[in-house]
Every structure is written in C-alpha cells, then in structure tokens.
C-alpha positions, 0 to 999 in steps of 0.5 A: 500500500505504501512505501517509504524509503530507507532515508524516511524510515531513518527520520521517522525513527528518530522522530519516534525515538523522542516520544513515549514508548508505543507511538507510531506514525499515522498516514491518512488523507482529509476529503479523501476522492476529492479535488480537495484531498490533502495527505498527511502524515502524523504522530499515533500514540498507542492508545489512538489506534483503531481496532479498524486501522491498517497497520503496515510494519516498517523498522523500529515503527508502524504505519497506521492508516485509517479504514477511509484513508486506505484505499486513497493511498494505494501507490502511495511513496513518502520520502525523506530528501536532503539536498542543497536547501536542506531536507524535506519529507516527502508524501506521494498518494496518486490516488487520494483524490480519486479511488483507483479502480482495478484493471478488470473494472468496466471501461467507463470506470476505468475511463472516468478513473483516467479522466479523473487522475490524469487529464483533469489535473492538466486541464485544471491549470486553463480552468477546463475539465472534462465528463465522459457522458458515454461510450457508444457501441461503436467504441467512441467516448463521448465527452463533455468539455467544462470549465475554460475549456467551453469555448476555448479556441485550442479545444479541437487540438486538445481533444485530438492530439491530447484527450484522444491520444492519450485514452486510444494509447491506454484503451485499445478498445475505444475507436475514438473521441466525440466532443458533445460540448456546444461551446459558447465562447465567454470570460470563463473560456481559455485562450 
C-alpha cells in the first residue's frame, strides 16, 4: 500500500525515538476522492489506534492508516530528501483524490478513473475539465468539455492530439473521441 524509503524510515525513527514508548506514525488523507484531498502524515500514540486501522510494519515503527484513508493511498511513496536547501519529507498518494479502480473494472470506470487522475489535473491549470457522458457501441467516448475549456479556441487540438491520444494509447478498445460540448465562447473560456 505504501512505501517509504530507507532515508524516511531513518527520520521517522528518530522522530519516534523522542516520544513515549508505543507511538507510531499515522498516514491518512482529509476529503479523501476529492479535488480537495490533502495527505498527511502524523504522530499515533498507542492508545489512538483503531481496532479498524491498517497497520503496515516498517523498522523500529508502524504505519497506521485509517479504514477511509486506505484505499486513497494505494501507490502511495513518502520520502525523506536532503539536498542543497536542506531536507524535506516527502508524501506521494496518486490516488487520494480519486479511488483507483482495478484493471478488470468496466471501461467507463476505468475511463472516468483516467479522466479523473490524469487529464483533469492538466486541464485544471486553463480552468477546463472534462465528463465522459458515454461510450457508444461503436467504441467512441463521448465527452463533455467544462470549465475554460467551453469555448476555448485550442479545444479541437486538445481533444485530438491530447484527450484522444492519450485514452486510444491506454484503451485499445475505444475507436475514438466525440466532443458533445456546444461551446459558447465567454470570460470563463481559455485562450
């Protein structure tokens, strides 16, 4: 579930090693299958642990995570780096503000899982995002352009050479893309 390199089990140890005997390390997410998720990582005194809580064993300490947490920090990576500007703990949770789905899920949650964890966040950065409406029998996705994207005068291109290629290269089983949007060009659009 999460994995923490020898530099961060070297930290938290020593961390540890300054409070009571029994405390461990808690991982969780707050608003977790959000947009607003954060991750964080805390001090867990022996008497705060959840008969529910994971534990994850690591050298000299657990890592407790919540039952609500888990499945958001599947993949997740902390790190303890030092360079130049000095040293920084490091928490990597790809999946906090989506659920990852298994490879064996229906297309459209695997789909929306994509959209979700991949496109979204870099369509975010223009105020645009993007829905998948459907999937039609013959393999294409049907999507919704929202956002800075709606009347966006580069959405043909980031449907074609972006959305498309990206989803035809993860899901050979898909024919192609169809904007459903009617854009209406305004303040809130991208250009």
């Amino acid at each position: 579930m999460i994995q923490i390199s020898e530099p961060a089990q070297a930290h938290f140890r020593k961390l540890l090693s300054k409070q009571d005997p029994g405390t461990n390390i808690r991982v969780f997410v707050v608003n977790p299958g959000t947009p607003s998720a954060e991750c964080g990582v805390s001090y867990c005194p022996a008497d705060a642990a959840e008969e529910t809580d994971t534990r994850l064993p690591f050298d000299g300490f657990d890592a407790v995570v919540d039952q609500d947490s888990a499945p958001f920090l599947e993949e997740a990576e902390i790190d303890f780096v030092t360079d130049q500007m000095g040293s920084q703990l490091t928490l990597k949770a790809p999946n906090a503000k989506v659920r990852k789905v298994d490879d064996d899920a229906p297309l459209m949650e695997r789909l929306n899982y994509m959209i979700d964890a991949e496109i979204n966040p870099q369509l975010a950065s223009h105020g645009g995002k993007i829905m998948l409406m459907e999937i039609t029998p013959a393999g294409k996705a049907v999507l919704q352009f929202g956002g800075g994207c709606n009347g966006c005068s580069m959405v043909d291109v980031t449907l074609k050479e972006g959305v498309e290629k990206q989803m035809l290269a993860q899901f050979p089983e898909l024919t192609g893309v169809i904007d459903a949007t009617e854009h209406q060009a305004g303040e809130h659009s991208y250009y």
